[in-house]
Short mmCIF file of the C-alpha atoms (twelve columns), coordinates in Angstrom:
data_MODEL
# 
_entry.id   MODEL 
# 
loop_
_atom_site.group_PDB 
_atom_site.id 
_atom_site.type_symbol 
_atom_site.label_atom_id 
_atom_site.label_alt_id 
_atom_site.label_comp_id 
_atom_site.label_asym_id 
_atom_site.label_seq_id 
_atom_site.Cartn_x 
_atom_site.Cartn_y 
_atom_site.Cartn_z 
_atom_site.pdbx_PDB_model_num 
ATOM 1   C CA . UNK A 1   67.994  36.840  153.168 1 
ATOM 2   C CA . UNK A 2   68.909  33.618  151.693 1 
ATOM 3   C CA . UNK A 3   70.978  33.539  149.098 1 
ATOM 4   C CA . UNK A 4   70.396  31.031  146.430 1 
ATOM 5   C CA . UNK A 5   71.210  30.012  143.202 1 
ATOM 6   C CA . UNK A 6   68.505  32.108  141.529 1 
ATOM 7   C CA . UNK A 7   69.239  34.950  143.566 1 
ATOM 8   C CA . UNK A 8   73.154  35.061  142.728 1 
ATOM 9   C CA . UNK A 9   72.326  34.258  139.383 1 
ATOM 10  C CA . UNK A 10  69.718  37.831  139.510 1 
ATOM 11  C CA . UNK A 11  72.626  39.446  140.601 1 
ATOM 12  C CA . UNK A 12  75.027  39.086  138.475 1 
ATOM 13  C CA . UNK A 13  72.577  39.332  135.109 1 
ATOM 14  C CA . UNK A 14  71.998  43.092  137.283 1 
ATOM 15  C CA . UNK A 15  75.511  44.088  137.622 1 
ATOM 16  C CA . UNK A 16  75.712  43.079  134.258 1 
ATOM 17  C CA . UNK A 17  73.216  45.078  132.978 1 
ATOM 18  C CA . UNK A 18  74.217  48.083  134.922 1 
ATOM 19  C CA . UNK A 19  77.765  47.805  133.861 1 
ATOM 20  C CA . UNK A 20  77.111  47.519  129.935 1 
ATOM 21  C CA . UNK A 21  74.047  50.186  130.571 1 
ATOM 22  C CA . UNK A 22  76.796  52.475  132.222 1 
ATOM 23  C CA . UNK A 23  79.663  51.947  129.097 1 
ATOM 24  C CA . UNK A 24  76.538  52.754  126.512 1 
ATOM 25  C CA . UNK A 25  75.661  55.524  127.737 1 
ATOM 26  C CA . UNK A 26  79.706  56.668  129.083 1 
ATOM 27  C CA . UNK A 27  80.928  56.408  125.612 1 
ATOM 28  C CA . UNK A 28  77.756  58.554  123.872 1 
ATOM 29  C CA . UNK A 29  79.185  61.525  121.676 1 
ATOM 30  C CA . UNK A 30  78.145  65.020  123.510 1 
ATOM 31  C CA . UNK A 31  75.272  65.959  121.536 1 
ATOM 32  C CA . UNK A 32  76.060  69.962  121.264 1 
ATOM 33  C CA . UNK A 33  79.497  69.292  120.743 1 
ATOM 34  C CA . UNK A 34  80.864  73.366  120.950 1 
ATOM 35  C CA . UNK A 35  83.421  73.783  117.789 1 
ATOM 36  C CA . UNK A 36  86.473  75.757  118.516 1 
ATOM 37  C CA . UNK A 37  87.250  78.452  116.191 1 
ATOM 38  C CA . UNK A 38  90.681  78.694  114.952 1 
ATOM 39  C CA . UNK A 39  92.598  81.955  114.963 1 
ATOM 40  C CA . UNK A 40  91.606  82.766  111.155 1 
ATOM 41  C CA . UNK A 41  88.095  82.551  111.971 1 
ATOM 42  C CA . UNK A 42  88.260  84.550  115.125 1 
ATOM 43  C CA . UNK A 43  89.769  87.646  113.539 1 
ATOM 44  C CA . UNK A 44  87.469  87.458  111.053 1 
ATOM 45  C CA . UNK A 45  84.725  87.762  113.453 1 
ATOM 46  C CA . UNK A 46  86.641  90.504  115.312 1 
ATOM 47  C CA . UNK A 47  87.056  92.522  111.897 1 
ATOM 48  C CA . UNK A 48  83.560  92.035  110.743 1 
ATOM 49  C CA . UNK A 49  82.746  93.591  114.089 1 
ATOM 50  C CA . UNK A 50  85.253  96.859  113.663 1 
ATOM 51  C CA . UNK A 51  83.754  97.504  110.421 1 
ATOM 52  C CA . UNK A 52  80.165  97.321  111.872 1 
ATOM 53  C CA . UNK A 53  81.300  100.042 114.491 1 
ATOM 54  C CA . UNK A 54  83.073  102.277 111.899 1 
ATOM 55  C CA . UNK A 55  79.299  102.834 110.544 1 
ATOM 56  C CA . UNK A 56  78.558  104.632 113.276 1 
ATOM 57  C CA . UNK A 57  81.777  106.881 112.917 1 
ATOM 58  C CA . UNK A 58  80.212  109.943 111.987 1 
ATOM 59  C CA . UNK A 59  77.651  109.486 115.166 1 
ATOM 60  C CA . UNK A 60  80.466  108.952 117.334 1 
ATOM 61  C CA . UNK A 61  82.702  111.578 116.170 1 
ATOM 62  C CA . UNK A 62  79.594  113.784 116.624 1 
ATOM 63  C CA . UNK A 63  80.253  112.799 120.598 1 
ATOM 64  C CA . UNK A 64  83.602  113.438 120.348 1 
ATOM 65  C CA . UNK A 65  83.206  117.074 118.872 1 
ATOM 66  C CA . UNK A 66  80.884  118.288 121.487 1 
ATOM 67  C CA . UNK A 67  83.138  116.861 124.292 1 
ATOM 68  C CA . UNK A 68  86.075  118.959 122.590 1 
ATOM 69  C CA . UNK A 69  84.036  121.730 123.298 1 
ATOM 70  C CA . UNK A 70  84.001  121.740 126.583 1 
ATOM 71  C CA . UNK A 71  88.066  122.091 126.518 1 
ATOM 72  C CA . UNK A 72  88.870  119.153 128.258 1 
ATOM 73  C CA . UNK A 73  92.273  119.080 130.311 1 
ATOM 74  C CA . UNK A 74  92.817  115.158 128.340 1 
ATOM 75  C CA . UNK A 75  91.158  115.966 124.642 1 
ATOM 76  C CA . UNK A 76  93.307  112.284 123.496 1 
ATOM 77  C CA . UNK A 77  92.568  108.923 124.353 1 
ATOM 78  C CA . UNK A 78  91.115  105.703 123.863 1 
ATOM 79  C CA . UNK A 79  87.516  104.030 125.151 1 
ATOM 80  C CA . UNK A 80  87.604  100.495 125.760 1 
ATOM 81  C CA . UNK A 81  84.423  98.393  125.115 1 
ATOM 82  C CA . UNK A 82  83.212  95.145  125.887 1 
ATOM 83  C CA . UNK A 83  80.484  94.153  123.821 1 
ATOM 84  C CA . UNK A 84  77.842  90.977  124.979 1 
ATOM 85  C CA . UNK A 85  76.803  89.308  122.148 1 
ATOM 86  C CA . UNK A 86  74.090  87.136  121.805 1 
ATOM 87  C CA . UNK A 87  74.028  83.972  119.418 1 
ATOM 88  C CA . UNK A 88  72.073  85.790  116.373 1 
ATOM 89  C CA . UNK A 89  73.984  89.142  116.776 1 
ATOM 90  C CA . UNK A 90  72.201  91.267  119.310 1 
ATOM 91  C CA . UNK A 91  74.168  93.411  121.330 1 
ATOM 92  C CA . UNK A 92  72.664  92.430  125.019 1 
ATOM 93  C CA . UNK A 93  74.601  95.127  126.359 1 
ATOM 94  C CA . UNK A 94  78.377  97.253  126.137 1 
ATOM 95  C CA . UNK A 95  80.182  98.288  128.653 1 
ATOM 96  C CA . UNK A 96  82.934  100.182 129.435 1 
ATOM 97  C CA . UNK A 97  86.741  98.657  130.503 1 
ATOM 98  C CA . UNK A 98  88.442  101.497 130.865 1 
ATOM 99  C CA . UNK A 99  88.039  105.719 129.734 1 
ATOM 100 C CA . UNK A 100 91.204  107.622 129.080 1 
ATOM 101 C CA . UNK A 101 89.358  110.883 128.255 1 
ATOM 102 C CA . UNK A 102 87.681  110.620 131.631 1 
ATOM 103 C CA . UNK A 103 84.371  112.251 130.446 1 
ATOM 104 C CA . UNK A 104 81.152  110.704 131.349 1 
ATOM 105 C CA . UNK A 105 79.312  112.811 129.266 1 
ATOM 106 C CA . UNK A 106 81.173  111.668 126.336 1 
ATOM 107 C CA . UNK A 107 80.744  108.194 127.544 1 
ATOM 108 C CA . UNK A 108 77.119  108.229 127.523 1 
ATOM 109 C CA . UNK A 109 76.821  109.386 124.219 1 
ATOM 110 C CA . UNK A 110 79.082  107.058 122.858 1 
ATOM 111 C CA . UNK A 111 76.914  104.271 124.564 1 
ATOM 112 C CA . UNK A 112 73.669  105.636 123.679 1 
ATOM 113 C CA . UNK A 113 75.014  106.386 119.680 1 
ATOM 114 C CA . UNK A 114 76.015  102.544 119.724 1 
ATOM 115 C CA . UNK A 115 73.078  101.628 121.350 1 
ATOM 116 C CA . UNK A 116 71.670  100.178 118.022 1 
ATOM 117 C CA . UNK A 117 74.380  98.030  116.887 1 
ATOM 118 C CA . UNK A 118 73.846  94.705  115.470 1 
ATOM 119 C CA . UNK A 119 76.028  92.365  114.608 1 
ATOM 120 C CA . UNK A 120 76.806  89.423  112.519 1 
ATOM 121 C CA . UNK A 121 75.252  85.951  114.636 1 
ATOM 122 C CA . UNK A 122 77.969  85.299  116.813 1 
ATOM 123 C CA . UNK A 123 80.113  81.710  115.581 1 
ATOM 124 C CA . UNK A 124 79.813  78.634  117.536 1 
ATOM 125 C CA . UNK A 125 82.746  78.239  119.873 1 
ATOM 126 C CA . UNK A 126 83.442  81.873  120.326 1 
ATOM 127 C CA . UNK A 127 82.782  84.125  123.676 1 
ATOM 128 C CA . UNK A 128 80.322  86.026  123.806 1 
ATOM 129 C CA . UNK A 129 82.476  88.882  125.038 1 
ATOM 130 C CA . UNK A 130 83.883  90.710  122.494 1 
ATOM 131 C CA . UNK A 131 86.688  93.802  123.238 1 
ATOM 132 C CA . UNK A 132 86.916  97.182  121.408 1 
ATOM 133 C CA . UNK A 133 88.577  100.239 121.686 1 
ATOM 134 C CA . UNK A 134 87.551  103.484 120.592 1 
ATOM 135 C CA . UNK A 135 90.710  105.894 119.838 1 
ATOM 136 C CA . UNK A 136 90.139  109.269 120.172 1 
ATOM 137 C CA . UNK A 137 92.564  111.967 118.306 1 
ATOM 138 C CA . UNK A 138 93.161  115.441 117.356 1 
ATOM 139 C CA . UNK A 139 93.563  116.413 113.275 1 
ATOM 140 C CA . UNK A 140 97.010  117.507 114.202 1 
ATOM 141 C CA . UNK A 141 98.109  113.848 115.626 1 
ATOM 142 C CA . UNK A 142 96.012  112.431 113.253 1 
ATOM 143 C CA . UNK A 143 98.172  113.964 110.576 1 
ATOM 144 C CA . UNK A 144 102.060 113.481 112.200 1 
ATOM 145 C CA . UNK A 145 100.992 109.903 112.059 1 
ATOM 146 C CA . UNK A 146 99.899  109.932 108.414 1 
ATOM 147 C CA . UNK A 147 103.321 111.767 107.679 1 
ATOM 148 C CA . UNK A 148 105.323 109.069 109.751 1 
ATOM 149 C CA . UNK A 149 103.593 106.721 107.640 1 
ATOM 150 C CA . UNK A 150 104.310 107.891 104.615 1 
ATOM 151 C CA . UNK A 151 107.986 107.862 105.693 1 
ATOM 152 C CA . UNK A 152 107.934 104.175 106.397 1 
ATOM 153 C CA . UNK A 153 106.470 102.649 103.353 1 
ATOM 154 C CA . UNK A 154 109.467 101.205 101.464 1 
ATOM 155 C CA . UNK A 155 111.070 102.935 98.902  1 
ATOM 156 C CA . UNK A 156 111.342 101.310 95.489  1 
ATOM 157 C CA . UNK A 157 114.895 101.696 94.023  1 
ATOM 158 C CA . UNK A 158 114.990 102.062 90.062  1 
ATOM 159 C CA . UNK A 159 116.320 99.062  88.219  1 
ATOM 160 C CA . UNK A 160 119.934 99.566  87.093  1 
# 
């Protein structure tokens, strides 16, 4: 190949091209630009998504009845959930992390009960993977811990 004039001058107008082609396109915004939710915003979310399972209290507590039935060597515990949610709110699909109260039967209800839940759309920038637990308690620890609770709040001393 010879290389002439016209062809050096080809080149260079190429690399040129290529170069300012290259720091166009290099220094284009992303177009879907994920925004990061601050902390505020995230335990909103998180909230909105407690109170959305509290609806189904009664359901669940329905589940944890029948399992008390059964006399269960562990009747206390917590179920941890991990919920998939799509962008508009759907629940794709919860599973289980971890079952104190080592019942599959109650498990299964407590899946199929929640089975229907829908939440708010999901905000940009958060995961999709949302955590949950479930805590499971007799009426007699349920009521030592409103009594220690009662004995915390502060007291308010009369003005002199």
């Amino acid at each position: 190949m010879k290389f002439d004039l016209k062809t050096s001058i080809i080149v260079i107008l190429s690399s040129v091209i290529l170069f300012l082609s290259g720091y166009i396109i290099g220094n284009q915004p992303a177009r879907h630009t994920p925004k990061v939710l601050d902390a505020e915003s995230e335990k909103k979310y998180k909230d909105s998504v407690a109170m959305d399972i509290r609806e189904f209290g009664d359901a669940i507590g329905g589940c944890y009845r029948a399992f008390l039935t059964t006399k269960p060597k562990v009747s206390e515990g917590k179920i941890d959930l991990i919920l998939k949610v799509q962008e508009n709110g759907a629940v794709l699909e919860i599973e289980v992390a971890k079952n104190e109260l080592l019942s599959d039967d109650l498990k299964k209800c407590v899946l199929t009960k929640l089975s229907s839940l829908r939440l708010k759309p999901l905000p940009n920038g958060l995961n999709p993977y949302i955590a949950h637990s479930l805590a499971f308690k007799s009426e007699a620890t349920l009521q030592k811990e409103i009594e220690i609770q009662k004995n915390r709040m502060p007291k308010v001393l009369p003005r002199e």
